[in-house]
MIKEPA-325529 format. One record per residue (C-alpha): residue number from 1; x, y negated, z negated. Coordinates in steps of 0.2 Angstrom, whole numbers, plus 5000, padded with zeros to 4 digits. Last residue first. Layout:
REM MIKEPA-325529
> NUM; X; Y; Z;
...
This chain:
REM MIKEPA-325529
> 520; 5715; 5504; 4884;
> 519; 5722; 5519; 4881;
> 518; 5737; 5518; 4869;
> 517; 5732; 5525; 4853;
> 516; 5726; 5542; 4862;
> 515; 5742; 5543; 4869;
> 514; 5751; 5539; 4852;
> 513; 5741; 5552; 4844;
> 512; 5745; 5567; 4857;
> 511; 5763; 5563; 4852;
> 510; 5760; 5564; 4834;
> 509; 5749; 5580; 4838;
> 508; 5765; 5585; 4848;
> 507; 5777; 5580; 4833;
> 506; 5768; 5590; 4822;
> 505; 5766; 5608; 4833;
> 504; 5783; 5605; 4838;
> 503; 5788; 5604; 4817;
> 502; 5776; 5618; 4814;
> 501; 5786; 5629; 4827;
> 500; 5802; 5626; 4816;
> 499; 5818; 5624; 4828;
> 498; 5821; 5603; 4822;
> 497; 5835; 5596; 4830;
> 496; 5838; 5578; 4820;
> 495; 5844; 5565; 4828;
> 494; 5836; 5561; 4845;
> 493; 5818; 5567; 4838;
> 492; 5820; 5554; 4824;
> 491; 5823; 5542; 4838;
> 490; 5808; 5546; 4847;
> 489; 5796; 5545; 4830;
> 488; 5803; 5527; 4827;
> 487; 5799; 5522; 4844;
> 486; 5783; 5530; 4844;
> 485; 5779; 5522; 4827;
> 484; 5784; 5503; 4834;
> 483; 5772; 5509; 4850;
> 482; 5759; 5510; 4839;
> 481; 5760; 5496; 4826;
> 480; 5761; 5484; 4842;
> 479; 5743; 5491; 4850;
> 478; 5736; 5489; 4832;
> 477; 5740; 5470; 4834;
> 476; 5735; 5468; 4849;
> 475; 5717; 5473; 4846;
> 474; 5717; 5462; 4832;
> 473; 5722; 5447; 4842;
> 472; 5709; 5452; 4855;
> 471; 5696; 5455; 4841;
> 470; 5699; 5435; 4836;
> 469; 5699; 5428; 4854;
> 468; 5681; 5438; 4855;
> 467; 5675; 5432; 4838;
> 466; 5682; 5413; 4841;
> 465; 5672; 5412; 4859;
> 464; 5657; 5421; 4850;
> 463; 5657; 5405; 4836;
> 462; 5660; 5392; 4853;
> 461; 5643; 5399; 4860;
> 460; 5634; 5397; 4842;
> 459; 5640; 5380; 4842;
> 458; 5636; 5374; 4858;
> 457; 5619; 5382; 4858;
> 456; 5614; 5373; 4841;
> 455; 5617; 5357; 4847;
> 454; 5633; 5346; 4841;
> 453; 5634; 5332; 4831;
> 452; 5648; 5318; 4827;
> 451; 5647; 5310; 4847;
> 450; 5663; 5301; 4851;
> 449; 5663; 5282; 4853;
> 448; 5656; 5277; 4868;
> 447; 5668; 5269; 4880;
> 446; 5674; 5253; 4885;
> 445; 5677; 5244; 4868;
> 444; 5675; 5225; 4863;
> 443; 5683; 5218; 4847;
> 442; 5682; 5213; 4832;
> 441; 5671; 5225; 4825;
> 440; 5653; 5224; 4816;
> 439; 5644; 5212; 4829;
> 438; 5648; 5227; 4846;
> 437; 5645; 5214; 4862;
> 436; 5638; 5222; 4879;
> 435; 5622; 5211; 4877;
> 434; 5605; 5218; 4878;
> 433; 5599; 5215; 4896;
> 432; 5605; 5233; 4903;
> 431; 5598; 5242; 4889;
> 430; 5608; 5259; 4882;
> 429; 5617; 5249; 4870;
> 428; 5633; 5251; 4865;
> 427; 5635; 5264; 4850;
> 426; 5644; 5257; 4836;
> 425; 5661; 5253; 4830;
> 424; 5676; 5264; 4820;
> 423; 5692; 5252; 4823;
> 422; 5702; 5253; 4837;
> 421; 5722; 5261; 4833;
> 420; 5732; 5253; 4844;
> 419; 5745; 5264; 4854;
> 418; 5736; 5265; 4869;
> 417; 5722; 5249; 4872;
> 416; 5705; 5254; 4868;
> 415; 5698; 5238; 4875;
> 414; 5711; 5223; 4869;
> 413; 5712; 5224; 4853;
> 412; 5709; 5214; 4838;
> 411; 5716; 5208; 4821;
> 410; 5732; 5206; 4824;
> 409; 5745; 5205; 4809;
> 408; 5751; 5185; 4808;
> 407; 5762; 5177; 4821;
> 406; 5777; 5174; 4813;
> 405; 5783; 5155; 4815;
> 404; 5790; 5151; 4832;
> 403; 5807; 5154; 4843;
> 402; 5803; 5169; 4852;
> 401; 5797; 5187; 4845;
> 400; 5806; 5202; 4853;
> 399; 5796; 5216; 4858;
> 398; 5800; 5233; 4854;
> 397; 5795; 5246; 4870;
> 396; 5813; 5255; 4872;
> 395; 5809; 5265; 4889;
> 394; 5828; 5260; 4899;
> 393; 5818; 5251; 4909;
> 392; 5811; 5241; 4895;
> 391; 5828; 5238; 4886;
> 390; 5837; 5230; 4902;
> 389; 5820; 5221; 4904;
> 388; 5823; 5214; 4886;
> 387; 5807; 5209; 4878;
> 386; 5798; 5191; 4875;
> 385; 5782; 5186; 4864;
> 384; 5773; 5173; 4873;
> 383; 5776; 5157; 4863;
> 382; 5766; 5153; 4848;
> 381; 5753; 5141; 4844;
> 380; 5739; 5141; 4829;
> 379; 5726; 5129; 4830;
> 378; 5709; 5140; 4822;
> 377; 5706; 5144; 4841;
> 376; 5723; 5150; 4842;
> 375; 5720; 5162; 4826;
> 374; 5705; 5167; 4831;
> 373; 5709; 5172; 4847;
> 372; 5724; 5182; 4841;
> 371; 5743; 5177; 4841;
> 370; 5758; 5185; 4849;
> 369; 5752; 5198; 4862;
> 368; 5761; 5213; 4867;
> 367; 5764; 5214; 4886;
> 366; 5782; 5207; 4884;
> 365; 5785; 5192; 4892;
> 364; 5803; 5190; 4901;
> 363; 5820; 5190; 4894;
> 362; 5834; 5186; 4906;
> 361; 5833; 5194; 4921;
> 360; 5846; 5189; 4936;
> 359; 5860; 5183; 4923;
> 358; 5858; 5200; 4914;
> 357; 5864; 5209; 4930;
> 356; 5863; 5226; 4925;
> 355; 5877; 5237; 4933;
> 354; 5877; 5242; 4952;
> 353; 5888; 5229; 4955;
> 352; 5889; 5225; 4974;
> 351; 5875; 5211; 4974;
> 350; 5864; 5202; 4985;
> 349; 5850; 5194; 4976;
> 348; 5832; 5202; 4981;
> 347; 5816; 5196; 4986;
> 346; 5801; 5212; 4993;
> 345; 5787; 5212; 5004;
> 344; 5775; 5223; 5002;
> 343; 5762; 5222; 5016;
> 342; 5744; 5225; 5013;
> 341; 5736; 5228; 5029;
> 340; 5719; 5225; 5037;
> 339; 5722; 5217; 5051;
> 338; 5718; 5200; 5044;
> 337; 5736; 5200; 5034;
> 336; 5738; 5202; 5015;
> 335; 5754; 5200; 5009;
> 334; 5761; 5209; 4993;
> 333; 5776; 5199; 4986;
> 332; 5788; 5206; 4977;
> 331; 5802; 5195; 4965;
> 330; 5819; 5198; 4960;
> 329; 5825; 5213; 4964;
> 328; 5842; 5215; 4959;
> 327; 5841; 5233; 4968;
> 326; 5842; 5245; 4951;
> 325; 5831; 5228; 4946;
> 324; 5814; 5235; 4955;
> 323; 5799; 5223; 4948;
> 322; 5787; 5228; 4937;
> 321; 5790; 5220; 4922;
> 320; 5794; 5204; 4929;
> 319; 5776; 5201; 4935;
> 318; 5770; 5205; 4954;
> 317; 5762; 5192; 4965;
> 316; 5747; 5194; 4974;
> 315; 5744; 5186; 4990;
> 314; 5730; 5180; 5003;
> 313; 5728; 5179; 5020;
> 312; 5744; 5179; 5027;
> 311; 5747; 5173; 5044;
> 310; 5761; 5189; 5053;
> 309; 5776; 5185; 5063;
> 308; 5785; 5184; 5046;
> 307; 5796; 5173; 5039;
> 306; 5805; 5171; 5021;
> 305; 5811; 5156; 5016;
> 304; 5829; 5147; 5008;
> 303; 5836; 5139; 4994;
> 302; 5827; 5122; 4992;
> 301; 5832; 5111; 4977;
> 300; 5818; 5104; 4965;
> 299; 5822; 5093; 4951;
> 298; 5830; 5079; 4960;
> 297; 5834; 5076; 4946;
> 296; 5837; 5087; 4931;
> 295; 5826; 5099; 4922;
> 294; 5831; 5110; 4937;
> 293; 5817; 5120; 4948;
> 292; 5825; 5132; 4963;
> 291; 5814; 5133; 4978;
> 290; 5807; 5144; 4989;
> 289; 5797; 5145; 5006;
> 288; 5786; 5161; 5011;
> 287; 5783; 5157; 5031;
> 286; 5770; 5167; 5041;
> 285; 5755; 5153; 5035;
> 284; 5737; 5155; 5035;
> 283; 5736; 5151; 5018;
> 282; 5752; 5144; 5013;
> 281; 5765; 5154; 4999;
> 280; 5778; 5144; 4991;
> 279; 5790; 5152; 4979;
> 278; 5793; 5141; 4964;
> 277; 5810; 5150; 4955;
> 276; 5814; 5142; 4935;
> 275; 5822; 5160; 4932;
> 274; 5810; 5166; 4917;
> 273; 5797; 5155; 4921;
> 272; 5795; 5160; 4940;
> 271; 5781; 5151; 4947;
> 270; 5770; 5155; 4963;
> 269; 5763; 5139; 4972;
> 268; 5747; 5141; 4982;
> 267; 5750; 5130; 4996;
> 266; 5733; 5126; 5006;
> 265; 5734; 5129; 5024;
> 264; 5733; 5111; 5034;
> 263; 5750; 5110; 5043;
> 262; 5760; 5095; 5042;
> 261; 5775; 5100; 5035;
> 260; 5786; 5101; 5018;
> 259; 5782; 5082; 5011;
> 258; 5792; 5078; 4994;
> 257; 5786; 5070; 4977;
> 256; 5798; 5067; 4961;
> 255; 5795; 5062; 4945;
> 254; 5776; 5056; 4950;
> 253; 5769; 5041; 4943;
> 252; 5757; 5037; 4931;
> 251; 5756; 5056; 4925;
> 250; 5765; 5051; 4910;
> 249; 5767; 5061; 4894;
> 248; 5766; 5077; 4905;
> 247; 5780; 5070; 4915;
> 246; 5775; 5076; 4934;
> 245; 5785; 5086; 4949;
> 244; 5777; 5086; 4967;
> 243; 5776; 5095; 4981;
> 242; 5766; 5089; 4997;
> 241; 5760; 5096; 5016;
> 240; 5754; 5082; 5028;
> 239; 5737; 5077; 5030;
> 238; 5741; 5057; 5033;
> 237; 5733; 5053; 5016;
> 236; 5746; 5065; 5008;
> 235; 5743; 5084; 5004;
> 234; 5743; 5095; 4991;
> 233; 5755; 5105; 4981;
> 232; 5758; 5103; 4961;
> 231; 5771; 5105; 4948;
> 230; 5770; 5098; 4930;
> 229; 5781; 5096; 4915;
> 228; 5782; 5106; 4899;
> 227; 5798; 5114; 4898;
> 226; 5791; 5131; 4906;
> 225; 5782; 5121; 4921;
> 224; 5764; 5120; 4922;
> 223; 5753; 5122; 4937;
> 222; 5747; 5111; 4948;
> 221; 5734; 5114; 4965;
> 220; 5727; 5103; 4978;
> 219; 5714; 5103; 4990;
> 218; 5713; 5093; 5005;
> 217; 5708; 5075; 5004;
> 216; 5725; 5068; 5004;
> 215; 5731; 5057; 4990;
> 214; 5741; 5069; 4978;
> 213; 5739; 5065; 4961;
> 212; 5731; 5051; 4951;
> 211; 5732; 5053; 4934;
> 210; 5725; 5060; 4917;
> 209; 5733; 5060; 4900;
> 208; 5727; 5067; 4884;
> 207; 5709; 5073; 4890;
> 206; 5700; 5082; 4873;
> 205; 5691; 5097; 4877;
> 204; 5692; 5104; 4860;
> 203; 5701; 5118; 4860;
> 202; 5709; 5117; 4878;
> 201; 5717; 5101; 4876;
> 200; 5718; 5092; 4890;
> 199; 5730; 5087; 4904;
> 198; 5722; 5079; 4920;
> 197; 5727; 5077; 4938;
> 196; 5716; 5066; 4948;
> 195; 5712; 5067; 4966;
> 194; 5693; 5068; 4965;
> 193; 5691; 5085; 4969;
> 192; 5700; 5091; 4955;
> 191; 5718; 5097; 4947;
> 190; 5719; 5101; 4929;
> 189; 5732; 5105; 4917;
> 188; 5730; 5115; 4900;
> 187; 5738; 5113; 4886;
> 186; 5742; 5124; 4868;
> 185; 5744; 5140; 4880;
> 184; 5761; 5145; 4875;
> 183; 5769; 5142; 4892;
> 182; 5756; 5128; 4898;
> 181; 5741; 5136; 4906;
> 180; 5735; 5132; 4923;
> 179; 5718; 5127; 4929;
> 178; 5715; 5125; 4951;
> 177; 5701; 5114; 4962;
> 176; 5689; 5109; 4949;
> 175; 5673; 5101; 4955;
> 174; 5671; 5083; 4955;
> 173; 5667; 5074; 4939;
> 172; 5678; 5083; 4925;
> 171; 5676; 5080; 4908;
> 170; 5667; 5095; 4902;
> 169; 5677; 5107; 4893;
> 168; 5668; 5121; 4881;
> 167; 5676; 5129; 4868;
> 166; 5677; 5145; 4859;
> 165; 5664; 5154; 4869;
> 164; 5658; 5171; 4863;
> 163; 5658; 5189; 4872;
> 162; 5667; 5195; 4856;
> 161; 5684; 5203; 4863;
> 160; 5683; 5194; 4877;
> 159; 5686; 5175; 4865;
> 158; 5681; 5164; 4880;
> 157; 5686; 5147; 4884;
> 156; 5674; 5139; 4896;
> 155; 5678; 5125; 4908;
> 154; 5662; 5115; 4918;
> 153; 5664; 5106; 4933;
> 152; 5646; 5117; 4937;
> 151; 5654; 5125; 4953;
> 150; 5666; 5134; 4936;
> 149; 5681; 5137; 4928;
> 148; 5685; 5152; 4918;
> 147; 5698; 5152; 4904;
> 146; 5700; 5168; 4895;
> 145; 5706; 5172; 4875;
> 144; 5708; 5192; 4872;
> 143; 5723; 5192; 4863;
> 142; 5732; 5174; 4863;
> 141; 5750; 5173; 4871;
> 140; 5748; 5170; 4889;
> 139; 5728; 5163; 4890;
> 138; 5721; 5173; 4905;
> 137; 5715; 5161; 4918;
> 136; 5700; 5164; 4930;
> 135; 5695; 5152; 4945;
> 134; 5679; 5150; 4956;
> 133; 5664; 5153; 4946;
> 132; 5651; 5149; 4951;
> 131; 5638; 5139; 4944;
> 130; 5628; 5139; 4932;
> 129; 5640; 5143; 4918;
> 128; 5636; 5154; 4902;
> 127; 5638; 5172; 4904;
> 126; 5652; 5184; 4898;
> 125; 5649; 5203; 4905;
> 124; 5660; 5214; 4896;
> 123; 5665; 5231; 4898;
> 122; 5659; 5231; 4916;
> 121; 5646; 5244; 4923;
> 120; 5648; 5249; 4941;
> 119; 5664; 5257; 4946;
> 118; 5663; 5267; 4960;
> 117; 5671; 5284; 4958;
> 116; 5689; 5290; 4955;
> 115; 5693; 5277; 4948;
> 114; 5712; 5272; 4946;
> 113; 5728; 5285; 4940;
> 112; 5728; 5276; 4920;
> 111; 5709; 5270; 4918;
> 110; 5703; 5254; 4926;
> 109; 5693; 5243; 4911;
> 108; 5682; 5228; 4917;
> 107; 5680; 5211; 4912;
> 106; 5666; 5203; 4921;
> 105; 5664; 5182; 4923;
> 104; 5647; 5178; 4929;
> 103; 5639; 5163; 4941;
> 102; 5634; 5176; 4955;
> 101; 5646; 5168; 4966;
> 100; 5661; 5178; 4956;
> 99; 5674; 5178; 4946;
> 98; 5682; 5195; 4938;
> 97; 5695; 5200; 4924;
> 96; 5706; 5216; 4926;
> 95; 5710; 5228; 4909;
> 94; 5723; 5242; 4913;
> 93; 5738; 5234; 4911;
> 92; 5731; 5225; 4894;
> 91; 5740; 5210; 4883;
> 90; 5745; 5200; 4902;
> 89; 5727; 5204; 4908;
> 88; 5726; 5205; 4925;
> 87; 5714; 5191; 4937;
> 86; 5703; 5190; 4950;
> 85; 5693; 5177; 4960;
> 84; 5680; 5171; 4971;
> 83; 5669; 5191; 4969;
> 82; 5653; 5189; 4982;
> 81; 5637; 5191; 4974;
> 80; 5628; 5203; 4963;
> 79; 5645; 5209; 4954;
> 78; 5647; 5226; 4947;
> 77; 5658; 5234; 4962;
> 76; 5673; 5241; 4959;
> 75; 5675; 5250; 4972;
> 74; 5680; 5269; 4978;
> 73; 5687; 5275; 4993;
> 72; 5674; 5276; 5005;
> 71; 5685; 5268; 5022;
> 70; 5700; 5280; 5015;
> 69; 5715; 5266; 5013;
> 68; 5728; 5269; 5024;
> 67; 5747; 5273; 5017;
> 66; 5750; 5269; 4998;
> 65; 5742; 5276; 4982;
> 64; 5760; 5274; 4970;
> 63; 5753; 5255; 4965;
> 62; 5737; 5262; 4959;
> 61; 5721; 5255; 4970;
> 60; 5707; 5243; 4964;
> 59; 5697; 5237; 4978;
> 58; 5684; 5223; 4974;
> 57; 5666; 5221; 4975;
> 56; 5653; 5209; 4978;
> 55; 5636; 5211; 4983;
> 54; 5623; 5215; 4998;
> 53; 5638; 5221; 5010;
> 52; 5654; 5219; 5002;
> 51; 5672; 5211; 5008;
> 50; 5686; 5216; 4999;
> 49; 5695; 5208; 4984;
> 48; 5714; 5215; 4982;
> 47; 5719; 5223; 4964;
> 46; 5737; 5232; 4965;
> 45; 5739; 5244; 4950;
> 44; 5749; 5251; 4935;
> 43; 5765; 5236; 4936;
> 42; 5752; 5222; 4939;
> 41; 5745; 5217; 4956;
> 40; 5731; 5200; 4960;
> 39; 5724; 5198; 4976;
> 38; 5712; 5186; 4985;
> 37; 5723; 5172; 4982;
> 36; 5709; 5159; 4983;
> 35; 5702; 5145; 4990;
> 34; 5688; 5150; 4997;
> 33; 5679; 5153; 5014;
> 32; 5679; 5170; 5012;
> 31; 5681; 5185; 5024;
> 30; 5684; 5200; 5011;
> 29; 5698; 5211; 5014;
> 28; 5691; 5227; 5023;
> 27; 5707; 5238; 5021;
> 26; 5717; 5250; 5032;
> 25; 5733; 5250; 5027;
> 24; 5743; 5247; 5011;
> 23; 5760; 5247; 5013;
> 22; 5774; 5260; 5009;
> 21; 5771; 5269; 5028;
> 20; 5772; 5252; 5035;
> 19; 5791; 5252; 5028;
> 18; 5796; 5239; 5018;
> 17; 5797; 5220; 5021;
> 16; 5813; 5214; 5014;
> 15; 5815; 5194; 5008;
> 14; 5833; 5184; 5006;
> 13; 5838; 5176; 4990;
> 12; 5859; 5172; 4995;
> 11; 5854; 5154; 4985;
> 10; 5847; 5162; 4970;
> 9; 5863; 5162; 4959;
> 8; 5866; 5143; 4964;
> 7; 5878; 5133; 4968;
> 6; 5875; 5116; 4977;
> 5; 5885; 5111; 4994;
> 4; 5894; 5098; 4995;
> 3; 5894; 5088; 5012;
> 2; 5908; 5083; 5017;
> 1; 5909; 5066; 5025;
């Protein structure tokens, strides 16, 4: 019997390495036990966390900077114990969120070309569990909204922009091994310690269906699908390697559930809204699987993997609005091995058109927000708003709103972002244990506003700097009028012949004048 074989624009996916020289060499990545990527990359910079002596820190490095990694470039480095987990905003290229052991969440602000020295003091410290914290989320439609979740089995909602939280969730018994928002941030699913799956309603912390998921006692992680349902990896009873699709409305059964191996890495699942693609990354593995999603049964349909000689011991994923499409680039990886290295790795779809492929890259999330945090905590939803990439890399920035009611005006922004105008706010506080919150603004700033005064000396040194640039100008000036009178004078000469001795005795004192004039 024939077997048929399914078509699919994805199915010729293979993955590239670059070149050594385009890596990232040469850095200390931390040695932690946790479950974690370890390394999160936007289109400005590749974020990787890096192991610290007497705290935590993370490296923060621009995309361009590649080749080995100076052993004393600088850190970001603010955290008291070790950094668990990182995390870009989706509103803000230059604004990175931080976990760590130290029972703190810090939002930091990298500047355009990276630091140039370590970077210390955080923008915003938001305190509250008492535990640590292990996961971070950004909400993917709402300014300045952050889940953390926490050793404590607790879940806070943070509004960034005013260091307050919006809600607190604390259902959970066993602690919390992975959170993921829905596609307009109205849900969040839950995967745990004690083997259940849970959906709950982030604003008031209400469970609206819970399941059990994956039986085996190794972690387990779910994230949300575009159309609402649920994918999640774990293991069985008998350790081996799981997938799983789940109803939202039903988490009684699963829709569909599939063993992959028996190895014990965790699988951290990497999902492609735009394109329904799941690429499936294992700690400690060399193999990159993926799969195509279809709102059909059986749902998930393999297309092919990537494989290295080399474990991985964490990976980043870059967004849509980063990516390559010139190549039909579909998707870049950045691998990081135990030697040290950061390996780029990069998944393209064969094809001998060198014209925009718009089946490849349809409209993807813009990095504008929809809705503010005060408006989803009041019970406004709205989808991400989407932008053409054709229209992005061709440098239109207009955003196209998705299919929901008008977000209104926003109110806040996120750190000093370009193109936003911040409103006037106050001096932040010189003392450390005074909180890093402005009351009379809406949102949170990195900087100092600009001092209004000046000292006596600076204004009396700028007051001679304007008198000398002003006698130059004058000086100039008079130098111009004197060479425009020798011209005029030599072409007199050229026309008229003039015998008289008191006409030479005129034009050599005029002559003797312009020499004199023009000493300097």
């Amino acid at each position: 019997m024939n077997r048929v074989v399914r078509n699919s624009k994805f199915r010729h996916v293979f993955g590239q390495p670059t070149k050594k020289s385009d890596c990232y060499d040469n850095i200390r990545i931390t040695k932690s036990a946790w479950d974690s990527t370890f390394c999160a990359v936007n289109p400005k910079f590749v974020a990787i966390i890096t192991e610290s002596a007497g705290g935590g820190a993370f490296l923060v490095l621009p995309l361009e900077k590649v080749g080995r990694i100076d052993r004393e470039v600088p850190l970001v480095s603010g955290h008291k114990s070790a950094v668990l987990d990182i995390a870009w905003c989706p509103h803000n290229d230059n604004v990175i969120a931080s976990g760590s052991e130290d029972c703190t969440v810090k939002i930091w602000q990298i500047p355009d070309g990276g630091i140039t020295a370590t970077l210390t003091e955080s923008s915003v410290d938001l305190v509250g569990h008492q535990r640590r914290v292990g996961q971070i989320a950004w909400h993917p439609s709402a300014l300045n909204v952050l889940l953390s979740a926490g050793g404590d089995m607790k879940i806070f909602i943070w509004n960034v922009g005013k260091a307050t939280i919006l809600s607190t969730i604390d259902c959970h018994t066993e602690p919390i091994l992975s959170v993921s928002w829905n596609f307009n941030g109205s849900r969040i699913v839950t995967s745990s310690k004690d083997k259940l799956l849970r959906v709950i309603d982030p604003r008031n912390g209400e469970v609206l269906q819970s399941g059990t998921g994956h039986q085996g006692g190794k972690p387990a992680r779910a994230i949300y699908l575009r159309d609402g349902r649920i994918f999640s990896t774990g293991f069985s009873k008998m350790a081996e390697r799981q997938y799983a699709v789940w109803d939202e409305n039903n988490l009684s059964a699963a829709l569909t559930m599939e063993e992959l191996d028996s190895s014990n890495g965790i699988i951290f699942p990497f999902y492609d809204q735009d394109t329904n693609v799941i690429f499936l990354c294992g700690k400690g593995d060399s193999a990159i699987r993926y799969f195509e999603y279809t709102p059909e049964a059986p749902y998930i349909h393999y297309l092919s993997s990537y494989t290295s000689s080399d474990p991985q011991r964490g990976i980043g994923s870059m967004p849509k609005r980063g990516l390559n499409i010139s190549t039909c680039e579909i998707a870049r990886f950045y691998k990081l091995l135990n030697s040290g290295l950061c390996e780029v790795i990069s998944f393209t779809v064969p094809r001998k058109s060198e014209l925009f492929q718009d089946d490849l890259y349809p409209d993807t999330a813009a990095e504008e927000h929809a809705i503010t945090a005060d408006e989803w905590i009041a019970g406004q939803d709205a989808d991400p708003k989407l932008i053409s990439i054709r229209d992005l890399h061709s440098g239109a920035k207009s955003a196209q709103s998705s299919t929901t009611s008008s977000p209104s005006p926003a109110k806040e922004v996120v750190f000093g972002k370009t193109g936003l105008a911040p409103k006037p706010s106050e001096p932040r506080p010189t003392n450390n244990s005074a909180p890093k919150v402005q009351s009379d603004t809406n949102s949170v700033h990195s900087t100092k506003p600009p001092s209004t005064t000046s000292s006596p000396q600076v204004v009396a040194a700028n007051n001679k700097e304007n008198e000398e640039l002003r006698r130059r100008v004058d000086d100039l000036e008079r130098r111009v009028k004197v060479l425009e009178k020798a011209l005029a004078n030599n072409s007199t000469r050229g026309s008229t012949v003039q015998d008289s001795d008191n006409s030479k005795n005129n034009n050599t004192a005029d002559s003797n004048d312009v020499d004199d004039d023009l000493k300097f």
